[in-house]
N, CA, C and O atoms as a Tripos MOL2 file, in Angstrom:
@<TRIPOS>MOLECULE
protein
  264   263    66     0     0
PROTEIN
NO_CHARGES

@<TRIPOS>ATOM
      1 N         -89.6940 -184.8170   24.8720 N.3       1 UNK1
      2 CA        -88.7810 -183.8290   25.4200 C.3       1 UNK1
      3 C         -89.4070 -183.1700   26.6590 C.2       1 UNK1
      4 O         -88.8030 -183.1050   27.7300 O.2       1 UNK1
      5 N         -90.6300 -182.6880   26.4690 N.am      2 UNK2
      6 CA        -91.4380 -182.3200   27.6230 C.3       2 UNK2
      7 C         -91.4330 -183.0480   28.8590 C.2       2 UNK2
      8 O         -91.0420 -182.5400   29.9100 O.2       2 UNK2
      9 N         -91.7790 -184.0080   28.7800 N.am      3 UNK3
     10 CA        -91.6120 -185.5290   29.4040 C.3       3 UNK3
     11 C         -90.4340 -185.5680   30.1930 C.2       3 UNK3
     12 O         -90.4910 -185.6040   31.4230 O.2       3 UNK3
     13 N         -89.4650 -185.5630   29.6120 N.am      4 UNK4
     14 CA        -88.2460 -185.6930   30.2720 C.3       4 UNK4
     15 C         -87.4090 -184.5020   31.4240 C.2       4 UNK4
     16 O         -86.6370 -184.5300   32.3820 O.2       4 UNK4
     17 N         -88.3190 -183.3010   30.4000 N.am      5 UNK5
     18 CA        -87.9520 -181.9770   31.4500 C.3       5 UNK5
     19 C         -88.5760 -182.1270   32.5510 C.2       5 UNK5
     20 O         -88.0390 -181.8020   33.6100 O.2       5 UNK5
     21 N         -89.5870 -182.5490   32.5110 N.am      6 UNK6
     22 CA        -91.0110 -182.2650   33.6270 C.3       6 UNK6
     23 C         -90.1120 -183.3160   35.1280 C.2       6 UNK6
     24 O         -89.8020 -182.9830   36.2710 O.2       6 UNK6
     25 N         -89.9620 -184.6240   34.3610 N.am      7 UNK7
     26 CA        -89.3120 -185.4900   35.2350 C.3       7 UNK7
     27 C         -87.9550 -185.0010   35.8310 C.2       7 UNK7
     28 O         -87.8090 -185.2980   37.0170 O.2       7 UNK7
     29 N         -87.0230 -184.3720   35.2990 N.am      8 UNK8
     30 CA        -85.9440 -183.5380   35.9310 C.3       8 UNK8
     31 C         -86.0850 -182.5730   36.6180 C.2       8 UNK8
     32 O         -85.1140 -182.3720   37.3480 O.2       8 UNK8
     33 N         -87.1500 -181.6400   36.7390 N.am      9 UNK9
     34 CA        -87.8430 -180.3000   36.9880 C.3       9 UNK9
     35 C         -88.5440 -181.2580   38.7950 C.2       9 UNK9
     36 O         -88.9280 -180.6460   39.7910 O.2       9 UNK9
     37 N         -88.5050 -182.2870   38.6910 N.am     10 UNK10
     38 CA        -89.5980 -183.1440   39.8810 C.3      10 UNK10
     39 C         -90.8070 -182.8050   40.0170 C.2      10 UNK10
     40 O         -91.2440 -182.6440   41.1570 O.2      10 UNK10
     41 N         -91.5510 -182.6370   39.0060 N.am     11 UNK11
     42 CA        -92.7610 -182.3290   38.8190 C.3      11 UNK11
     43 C         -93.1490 -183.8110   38.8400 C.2      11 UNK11
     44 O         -92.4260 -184.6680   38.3330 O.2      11 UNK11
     45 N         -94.6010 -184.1540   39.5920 N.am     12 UNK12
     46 CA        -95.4890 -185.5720   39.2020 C.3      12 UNK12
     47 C         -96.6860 -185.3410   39.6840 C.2      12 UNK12
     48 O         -97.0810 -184.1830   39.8110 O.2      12 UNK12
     49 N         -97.4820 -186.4520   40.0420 N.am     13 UNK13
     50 CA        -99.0080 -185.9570   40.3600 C.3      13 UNK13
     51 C         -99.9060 -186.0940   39.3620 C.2      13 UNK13
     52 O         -99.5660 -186.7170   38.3560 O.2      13 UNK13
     53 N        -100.8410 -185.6950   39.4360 N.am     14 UNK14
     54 CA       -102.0560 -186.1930   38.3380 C.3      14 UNK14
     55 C        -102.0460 -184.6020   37.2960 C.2      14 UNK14
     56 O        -102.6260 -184.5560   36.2110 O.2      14 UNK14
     57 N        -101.3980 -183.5930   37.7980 N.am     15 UNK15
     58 CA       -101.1440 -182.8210   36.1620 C.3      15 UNK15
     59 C         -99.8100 -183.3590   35.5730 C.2      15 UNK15
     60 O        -100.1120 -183.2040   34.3900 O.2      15 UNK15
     61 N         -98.4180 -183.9360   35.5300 N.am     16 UNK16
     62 CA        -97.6970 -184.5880   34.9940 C.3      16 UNK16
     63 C         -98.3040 -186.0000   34.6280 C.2      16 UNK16
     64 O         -97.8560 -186.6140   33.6600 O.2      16 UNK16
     65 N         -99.3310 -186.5170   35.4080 N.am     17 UNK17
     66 CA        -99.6030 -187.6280   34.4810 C.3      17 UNK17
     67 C        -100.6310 -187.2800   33.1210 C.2      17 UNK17
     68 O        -100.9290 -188.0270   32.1880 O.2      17 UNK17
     69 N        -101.1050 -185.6610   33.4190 N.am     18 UNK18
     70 CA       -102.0420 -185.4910   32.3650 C.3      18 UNK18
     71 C        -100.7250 -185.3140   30.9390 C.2      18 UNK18
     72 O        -100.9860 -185.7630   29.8220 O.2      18 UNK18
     73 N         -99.5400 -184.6980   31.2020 N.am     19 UNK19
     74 CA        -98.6550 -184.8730   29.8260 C.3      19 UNK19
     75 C         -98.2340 -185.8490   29.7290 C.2      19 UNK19
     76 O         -97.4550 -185.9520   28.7820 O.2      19 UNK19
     77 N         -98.4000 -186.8130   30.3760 N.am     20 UNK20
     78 CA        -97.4260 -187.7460   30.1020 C.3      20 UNK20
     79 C         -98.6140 -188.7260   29.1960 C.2      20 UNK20
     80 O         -98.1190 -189.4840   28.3620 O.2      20 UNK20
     81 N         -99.9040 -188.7300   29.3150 N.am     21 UNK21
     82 CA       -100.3100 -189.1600   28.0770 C.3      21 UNK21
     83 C        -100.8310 -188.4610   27.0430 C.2      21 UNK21
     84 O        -101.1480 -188.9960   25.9810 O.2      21 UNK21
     85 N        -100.9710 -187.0180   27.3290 N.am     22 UNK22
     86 CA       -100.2350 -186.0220   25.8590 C.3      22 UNK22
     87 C         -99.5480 -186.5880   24.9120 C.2      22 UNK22
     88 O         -99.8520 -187.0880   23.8280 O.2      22 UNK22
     89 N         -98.3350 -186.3970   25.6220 N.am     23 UNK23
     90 CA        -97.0830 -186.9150   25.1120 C.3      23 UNK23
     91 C         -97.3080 -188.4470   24.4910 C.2      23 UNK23
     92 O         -97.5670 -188.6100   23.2980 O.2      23 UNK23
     93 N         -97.2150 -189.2530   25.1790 N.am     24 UNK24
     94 CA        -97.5960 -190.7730   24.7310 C.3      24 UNK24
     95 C         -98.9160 -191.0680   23.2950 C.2      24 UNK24
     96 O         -98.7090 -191.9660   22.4790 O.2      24 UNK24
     97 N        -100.3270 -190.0820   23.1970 N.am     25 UNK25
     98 CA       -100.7580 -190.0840   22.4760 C.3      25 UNK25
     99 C        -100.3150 -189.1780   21.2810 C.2      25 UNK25
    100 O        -100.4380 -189.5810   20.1250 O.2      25 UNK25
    101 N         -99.8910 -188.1720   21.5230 N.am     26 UNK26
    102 CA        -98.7350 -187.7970   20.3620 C.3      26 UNK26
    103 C         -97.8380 -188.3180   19.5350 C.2      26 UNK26
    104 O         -97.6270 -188.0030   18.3640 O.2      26 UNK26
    105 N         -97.1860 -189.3330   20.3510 N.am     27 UNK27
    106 CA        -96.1570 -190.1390   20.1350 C.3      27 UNK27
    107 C         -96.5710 -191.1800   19.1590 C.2      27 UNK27
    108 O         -95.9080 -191.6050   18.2140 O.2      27 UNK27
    109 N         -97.9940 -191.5940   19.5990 N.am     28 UNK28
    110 CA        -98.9110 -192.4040   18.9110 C.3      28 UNK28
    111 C         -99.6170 -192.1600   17.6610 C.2      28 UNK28
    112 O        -100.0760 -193.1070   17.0220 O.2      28 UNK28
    113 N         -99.7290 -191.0040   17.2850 N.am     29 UNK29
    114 CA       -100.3600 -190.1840   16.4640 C.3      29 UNK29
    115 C         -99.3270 -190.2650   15.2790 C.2      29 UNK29
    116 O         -99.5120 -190.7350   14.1570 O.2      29 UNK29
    117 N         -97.9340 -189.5600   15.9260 N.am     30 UNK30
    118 CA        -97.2050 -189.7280   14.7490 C.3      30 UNK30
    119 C         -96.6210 -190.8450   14.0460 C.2      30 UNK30
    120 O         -96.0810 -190.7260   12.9460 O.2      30 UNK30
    121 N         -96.7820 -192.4770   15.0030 N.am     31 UNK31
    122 CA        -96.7430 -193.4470   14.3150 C.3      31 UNK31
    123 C         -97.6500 -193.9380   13.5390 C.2      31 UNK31
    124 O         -97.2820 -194.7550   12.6950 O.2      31 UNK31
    125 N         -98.9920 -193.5880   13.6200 N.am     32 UNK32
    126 CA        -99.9560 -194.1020   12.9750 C.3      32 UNK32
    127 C         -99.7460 -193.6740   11.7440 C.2      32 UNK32
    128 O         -99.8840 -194.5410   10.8810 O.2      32 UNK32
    129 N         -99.3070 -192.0730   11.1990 N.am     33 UNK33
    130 CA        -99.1050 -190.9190   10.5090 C.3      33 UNK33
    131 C         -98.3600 -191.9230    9.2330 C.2      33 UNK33
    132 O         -98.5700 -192.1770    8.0470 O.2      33 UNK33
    133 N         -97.4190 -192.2770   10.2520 N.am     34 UNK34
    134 CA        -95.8690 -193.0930    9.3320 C.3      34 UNK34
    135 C         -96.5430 -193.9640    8.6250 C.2      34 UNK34
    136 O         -96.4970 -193.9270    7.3960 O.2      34 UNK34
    137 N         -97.4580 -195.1150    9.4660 N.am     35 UNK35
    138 CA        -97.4830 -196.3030    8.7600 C.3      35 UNK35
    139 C         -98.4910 -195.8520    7.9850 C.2      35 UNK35
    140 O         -98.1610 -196.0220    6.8110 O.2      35 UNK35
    141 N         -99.8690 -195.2170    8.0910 N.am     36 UNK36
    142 CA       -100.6610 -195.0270    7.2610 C.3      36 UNK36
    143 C        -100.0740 -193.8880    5.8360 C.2      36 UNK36
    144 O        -100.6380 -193.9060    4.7420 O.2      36 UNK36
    145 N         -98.9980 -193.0640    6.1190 N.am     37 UNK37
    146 CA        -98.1120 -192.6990    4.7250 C.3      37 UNK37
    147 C         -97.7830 -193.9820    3.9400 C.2      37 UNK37
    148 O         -98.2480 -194.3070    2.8470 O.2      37 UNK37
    149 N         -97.0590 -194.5280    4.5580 N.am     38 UNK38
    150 CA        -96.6430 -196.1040    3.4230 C.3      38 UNK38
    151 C         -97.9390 -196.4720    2.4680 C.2      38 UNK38
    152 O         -97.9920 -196.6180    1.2470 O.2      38 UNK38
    153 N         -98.9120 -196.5640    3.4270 N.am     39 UNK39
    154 CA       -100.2080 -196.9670    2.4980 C.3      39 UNK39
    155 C        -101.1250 -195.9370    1.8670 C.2      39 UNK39
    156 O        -102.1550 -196.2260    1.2600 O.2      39 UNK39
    157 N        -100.7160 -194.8550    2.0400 N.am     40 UNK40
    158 CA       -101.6360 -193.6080    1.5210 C.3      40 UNK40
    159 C        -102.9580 -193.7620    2.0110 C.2      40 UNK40
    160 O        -103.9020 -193.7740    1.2210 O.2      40 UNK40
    161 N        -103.1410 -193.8940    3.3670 N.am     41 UNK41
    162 CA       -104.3800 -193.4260    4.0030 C.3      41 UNK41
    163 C        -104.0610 -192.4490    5.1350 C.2      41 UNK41
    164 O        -104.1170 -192.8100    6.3100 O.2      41 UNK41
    165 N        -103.8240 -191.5710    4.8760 N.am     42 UNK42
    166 CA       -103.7700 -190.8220    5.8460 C.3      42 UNK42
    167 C        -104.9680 -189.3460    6.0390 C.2      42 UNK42
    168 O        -104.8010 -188.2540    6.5830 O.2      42 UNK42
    169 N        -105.9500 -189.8380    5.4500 N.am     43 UNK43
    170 CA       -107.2590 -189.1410    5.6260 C.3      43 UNK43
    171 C        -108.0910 -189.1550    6.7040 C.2      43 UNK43
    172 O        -109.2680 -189.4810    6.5480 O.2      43 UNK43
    173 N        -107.7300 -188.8980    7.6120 N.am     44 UNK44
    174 CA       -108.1330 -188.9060    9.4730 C.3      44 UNK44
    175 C        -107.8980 -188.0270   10.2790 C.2      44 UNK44
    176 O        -106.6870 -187.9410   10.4820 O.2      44 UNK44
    177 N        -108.4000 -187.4270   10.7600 N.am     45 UNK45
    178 CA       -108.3900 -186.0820   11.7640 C.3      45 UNK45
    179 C        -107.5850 -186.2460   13.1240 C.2      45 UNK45
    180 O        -107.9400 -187.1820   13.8400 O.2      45 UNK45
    181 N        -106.6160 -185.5000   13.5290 N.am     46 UNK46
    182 CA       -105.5350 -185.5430   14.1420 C.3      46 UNK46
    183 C        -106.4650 -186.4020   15.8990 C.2      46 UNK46
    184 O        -106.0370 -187.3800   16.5140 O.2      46 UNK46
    185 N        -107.4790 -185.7460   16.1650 N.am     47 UNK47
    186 CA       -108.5350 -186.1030   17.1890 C.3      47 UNK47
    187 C        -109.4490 -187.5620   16.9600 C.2      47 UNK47
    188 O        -110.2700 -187.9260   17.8030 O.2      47 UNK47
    189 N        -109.2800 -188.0460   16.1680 N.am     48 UNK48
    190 CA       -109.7400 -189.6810   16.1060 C.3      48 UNK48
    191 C        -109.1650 -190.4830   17.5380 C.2      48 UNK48
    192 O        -108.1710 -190.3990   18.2590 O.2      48 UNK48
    193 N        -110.1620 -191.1340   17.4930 N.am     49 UNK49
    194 CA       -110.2890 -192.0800   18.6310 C.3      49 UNK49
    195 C        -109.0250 -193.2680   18.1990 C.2      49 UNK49
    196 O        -109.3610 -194.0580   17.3170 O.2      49 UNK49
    197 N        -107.8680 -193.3970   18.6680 N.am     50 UNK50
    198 CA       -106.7650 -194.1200   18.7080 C.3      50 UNK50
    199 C        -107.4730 -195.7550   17.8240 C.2      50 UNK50
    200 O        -107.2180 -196.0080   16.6470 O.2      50 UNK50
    201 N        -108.1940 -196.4960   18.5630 N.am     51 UNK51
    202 CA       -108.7870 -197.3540   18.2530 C.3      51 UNK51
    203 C        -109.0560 -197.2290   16.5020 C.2      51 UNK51
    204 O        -108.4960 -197.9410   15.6680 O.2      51 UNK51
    205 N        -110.3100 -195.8620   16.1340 N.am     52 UNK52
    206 CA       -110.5940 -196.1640   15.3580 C.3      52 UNK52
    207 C        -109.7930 -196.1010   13.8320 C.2      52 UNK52
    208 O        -110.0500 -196.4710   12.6860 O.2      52 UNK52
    209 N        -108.6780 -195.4090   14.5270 N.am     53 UNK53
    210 CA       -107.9180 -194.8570   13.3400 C.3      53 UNK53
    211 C        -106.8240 -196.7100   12.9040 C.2      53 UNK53
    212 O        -106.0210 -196.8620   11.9840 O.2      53 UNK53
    213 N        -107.1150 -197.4220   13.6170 N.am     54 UNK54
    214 CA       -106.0160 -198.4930   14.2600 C.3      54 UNK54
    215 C        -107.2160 -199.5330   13.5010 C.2      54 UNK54
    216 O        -106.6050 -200.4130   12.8960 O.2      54 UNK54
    217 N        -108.1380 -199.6340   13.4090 N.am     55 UNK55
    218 CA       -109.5340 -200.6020   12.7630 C.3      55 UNK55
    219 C        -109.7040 -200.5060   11.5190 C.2      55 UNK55
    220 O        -109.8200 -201.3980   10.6800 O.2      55 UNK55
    221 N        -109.7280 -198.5480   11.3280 N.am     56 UNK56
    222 CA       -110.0690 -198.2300   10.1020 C.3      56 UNK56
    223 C        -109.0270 -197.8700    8.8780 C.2      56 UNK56
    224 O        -109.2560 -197.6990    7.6800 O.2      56 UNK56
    225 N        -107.8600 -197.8210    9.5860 N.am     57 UNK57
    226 CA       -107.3500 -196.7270    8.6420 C.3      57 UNK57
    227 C        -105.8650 -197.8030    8.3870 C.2      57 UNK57
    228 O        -105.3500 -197.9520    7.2790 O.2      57 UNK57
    229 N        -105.3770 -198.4460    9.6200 N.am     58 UNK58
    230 CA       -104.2300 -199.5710    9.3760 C.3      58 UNK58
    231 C        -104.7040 -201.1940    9.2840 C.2      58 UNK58
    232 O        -104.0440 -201.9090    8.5300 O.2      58 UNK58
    233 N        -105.8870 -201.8210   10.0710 N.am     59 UNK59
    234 CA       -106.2530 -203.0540    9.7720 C.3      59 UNK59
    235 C        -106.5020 -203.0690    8.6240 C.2      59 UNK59
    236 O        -105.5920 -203.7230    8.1150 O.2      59 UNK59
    237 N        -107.1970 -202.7460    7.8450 N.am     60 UNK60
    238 CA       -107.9880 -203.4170    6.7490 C.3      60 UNK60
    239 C        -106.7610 -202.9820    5.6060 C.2      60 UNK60
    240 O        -107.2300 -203.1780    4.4850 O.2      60 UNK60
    241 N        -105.3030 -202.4410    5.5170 N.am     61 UNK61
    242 CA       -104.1360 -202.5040    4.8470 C.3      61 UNK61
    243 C        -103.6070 -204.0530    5.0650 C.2      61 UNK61
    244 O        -103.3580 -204.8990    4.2070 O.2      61 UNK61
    245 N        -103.5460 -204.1140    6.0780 N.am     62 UNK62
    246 CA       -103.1760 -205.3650    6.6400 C.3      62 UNK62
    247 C        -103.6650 -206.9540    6.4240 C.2      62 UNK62
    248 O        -102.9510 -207.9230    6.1680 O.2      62 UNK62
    249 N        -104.8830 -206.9110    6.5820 N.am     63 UNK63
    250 CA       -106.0650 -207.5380    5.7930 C.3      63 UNK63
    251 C        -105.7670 -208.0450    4.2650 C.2      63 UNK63
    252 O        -105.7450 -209.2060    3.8550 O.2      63 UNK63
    253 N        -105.6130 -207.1980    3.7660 N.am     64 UNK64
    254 CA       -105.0800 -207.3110    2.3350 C.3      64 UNK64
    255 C        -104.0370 -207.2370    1.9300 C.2      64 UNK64
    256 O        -103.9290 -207.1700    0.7050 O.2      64 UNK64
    257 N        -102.7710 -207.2140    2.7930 N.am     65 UNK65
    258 CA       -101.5930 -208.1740    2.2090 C.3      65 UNK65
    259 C        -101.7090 -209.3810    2.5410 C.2      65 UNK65
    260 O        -100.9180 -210.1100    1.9410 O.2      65 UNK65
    261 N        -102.5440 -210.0160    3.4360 N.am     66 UNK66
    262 CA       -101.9830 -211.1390    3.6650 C.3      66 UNK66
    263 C        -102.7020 -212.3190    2.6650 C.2      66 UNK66
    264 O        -102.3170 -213.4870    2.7130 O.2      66 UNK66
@<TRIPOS>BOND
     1     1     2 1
     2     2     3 1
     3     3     4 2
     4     3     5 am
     5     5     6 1
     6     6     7 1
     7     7     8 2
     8     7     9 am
     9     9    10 1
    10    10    11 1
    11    11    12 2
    12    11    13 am
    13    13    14 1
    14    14    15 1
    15    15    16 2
    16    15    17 am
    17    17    18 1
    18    18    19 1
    19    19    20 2
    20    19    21 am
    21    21    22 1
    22    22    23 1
    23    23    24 2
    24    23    25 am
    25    25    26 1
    26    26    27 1
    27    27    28 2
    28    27    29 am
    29    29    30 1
    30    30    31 1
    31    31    32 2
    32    31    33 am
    33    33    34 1
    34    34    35 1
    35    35    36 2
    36    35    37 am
    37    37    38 1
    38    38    39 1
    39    39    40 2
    40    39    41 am
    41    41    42 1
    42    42    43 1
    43    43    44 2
    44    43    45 am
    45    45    46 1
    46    46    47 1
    47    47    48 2
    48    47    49 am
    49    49    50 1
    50    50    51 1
    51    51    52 2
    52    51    53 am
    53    53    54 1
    54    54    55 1
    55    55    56 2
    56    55    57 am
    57    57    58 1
    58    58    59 1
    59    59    60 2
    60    59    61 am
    61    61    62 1
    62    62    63 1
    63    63    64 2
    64    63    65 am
    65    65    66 1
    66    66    67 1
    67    67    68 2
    68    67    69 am
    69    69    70 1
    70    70    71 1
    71    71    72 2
    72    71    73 am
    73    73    74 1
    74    74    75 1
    75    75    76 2
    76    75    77 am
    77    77    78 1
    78    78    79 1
    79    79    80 2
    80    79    81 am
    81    81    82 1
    82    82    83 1
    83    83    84 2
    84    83    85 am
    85    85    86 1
    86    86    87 1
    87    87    88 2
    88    87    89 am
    89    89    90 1
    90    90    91 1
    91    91    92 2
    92    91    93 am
    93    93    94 1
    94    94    95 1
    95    95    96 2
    96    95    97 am
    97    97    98 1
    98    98    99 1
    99    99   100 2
   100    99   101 am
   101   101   102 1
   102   102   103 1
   103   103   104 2
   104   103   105 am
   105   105   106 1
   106   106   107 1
   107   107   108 2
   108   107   109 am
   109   109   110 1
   110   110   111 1
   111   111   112 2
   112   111   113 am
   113   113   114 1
   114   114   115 1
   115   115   116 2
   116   115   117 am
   117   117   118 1
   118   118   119 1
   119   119   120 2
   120   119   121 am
   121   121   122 1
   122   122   123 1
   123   123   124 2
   124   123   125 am
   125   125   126 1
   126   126   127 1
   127   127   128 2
   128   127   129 am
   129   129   130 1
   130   130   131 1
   131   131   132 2
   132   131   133 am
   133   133   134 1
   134   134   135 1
   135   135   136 2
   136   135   137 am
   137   137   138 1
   138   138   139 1
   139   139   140 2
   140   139   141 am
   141   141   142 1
   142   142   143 1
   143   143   144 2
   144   143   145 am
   145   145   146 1
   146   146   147 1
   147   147   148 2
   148   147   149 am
   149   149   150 1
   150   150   151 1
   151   151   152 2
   152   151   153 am
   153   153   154 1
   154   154   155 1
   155   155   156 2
   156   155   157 am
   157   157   158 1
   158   158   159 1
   159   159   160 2
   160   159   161 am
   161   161   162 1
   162   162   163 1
   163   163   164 2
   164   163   165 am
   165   165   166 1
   166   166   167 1
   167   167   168 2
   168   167   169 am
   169   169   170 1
   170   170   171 1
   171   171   172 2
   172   171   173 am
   173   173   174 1
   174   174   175 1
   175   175   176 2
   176   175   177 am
   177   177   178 1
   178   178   179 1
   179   179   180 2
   180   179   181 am
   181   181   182 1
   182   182   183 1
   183   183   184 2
   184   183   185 am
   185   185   186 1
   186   186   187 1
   187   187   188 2
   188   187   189 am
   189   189   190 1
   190   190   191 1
   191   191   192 2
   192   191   193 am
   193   193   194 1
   194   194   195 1
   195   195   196 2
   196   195   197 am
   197   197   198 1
   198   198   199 1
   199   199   200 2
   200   199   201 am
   201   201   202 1
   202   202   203 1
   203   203   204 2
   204   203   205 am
   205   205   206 1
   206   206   207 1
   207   207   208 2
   208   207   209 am
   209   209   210 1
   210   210   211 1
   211   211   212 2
   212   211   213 am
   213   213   214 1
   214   214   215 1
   215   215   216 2
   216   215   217 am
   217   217   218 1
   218   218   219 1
   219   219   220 2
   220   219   221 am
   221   221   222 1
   222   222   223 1
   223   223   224 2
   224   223   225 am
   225   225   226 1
   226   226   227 1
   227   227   228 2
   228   227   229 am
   229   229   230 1
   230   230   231 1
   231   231   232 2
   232   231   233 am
   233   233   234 1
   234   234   235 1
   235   235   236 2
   236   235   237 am
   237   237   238 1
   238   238   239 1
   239   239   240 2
   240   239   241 am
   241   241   242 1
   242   242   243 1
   243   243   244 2
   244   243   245 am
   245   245   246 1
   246   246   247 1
   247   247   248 2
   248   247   249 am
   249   249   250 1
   250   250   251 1
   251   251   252 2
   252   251   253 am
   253   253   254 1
   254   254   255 1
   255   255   256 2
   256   255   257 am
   257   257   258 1
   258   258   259 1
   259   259   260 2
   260   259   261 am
   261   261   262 1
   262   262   263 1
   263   263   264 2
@<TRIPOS>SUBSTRUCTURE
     1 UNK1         2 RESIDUE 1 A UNK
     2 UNK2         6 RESIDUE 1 A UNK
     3 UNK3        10 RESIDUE 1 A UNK
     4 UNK4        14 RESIDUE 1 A UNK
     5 UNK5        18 RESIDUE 1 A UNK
     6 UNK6        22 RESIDUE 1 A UNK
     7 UNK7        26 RESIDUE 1 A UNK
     8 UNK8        30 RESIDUE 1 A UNK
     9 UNK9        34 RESIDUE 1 A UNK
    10 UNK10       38 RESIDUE 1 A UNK
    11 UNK11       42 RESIDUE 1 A UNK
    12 UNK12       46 RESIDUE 1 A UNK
    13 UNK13       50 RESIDUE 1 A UNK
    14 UNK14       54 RESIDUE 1 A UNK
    15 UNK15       58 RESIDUE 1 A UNK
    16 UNK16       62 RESIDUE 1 A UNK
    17 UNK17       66 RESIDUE 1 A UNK
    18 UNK18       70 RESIDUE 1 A UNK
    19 UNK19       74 RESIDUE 1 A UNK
    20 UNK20       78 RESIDUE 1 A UNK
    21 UNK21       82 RESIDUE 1 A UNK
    22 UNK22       86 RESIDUE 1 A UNK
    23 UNK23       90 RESIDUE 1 A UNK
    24 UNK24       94 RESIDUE 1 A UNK
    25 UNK25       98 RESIDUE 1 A UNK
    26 UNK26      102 RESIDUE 1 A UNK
    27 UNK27      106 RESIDUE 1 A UNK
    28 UNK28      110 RESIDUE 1 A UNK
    29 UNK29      114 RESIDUE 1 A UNK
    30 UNK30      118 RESIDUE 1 A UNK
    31 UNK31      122 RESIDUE 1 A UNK
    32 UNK32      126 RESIDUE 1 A UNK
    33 UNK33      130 RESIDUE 1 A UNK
    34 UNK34      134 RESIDUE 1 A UNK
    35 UNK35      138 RESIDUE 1 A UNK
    36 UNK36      142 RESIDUE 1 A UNK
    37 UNK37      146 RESIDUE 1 A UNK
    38 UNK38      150 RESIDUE 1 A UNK
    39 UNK39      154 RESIDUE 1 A UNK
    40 UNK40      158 RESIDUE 1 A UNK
    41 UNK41      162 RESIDUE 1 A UNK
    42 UNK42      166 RESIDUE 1 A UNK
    43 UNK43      170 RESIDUE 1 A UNK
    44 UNK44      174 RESIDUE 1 A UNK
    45 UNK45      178 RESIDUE 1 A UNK
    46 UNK46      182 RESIDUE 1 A UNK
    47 UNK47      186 RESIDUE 1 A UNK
    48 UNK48      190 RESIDUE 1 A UNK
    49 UNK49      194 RESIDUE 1 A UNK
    50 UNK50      198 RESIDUE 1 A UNK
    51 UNK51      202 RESIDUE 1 A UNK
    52 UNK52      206 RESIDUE 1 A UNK
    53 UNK53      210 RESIDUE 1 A UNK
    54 UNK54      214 RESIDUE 1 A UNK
    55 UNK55      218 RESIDUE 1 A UNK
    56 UNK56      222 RESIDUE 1 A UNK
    57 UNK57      226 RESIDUE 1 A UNK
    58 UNK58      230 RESIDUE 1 A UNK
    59 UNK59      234 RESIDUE 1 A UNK
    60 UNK60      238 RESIDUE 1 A UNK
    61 UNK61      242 RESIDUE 1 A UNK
    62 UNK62      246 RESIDUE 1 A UNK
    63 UNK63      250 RESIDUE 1 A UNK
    64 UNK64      254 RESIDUE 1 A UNK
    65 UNK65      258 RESIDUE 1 A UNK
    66 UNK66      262 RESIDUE 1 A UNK
């Protein structure tokens, strides 16, 4: 939503690109949130390194369905 105001507002530059991956890692955060609910791991600190939460916390679910 931010995102979209900022872009109507004609705001850009390198502080709109700083929300715009705010926003995008947010966005990211709360998908990880989703899929790691399905599997009940969601024991990870909102500030984890994208990667590790993506190695540690959804690969090795994955791993073991197949």
């Amino acid at each position: 939503m931010l995102q979209e105001c900022l872009k109507h507002l004609g705001y850009d530059g390198s502080e709109a690109e700083k929300v715009r991956w705010i926003v995008e890692r947010e966005a990211a955060i709360s998908a990880l949130r989703t899929v790691c609910a399905e599997v009940d791991d969601n024991g990870w600190p909102d500030d984890l390194h994208l990667s590790d939460i993506i190695e540690n916390h959804v690969a090795p679910h994955i791993d073991a369905n197949e």
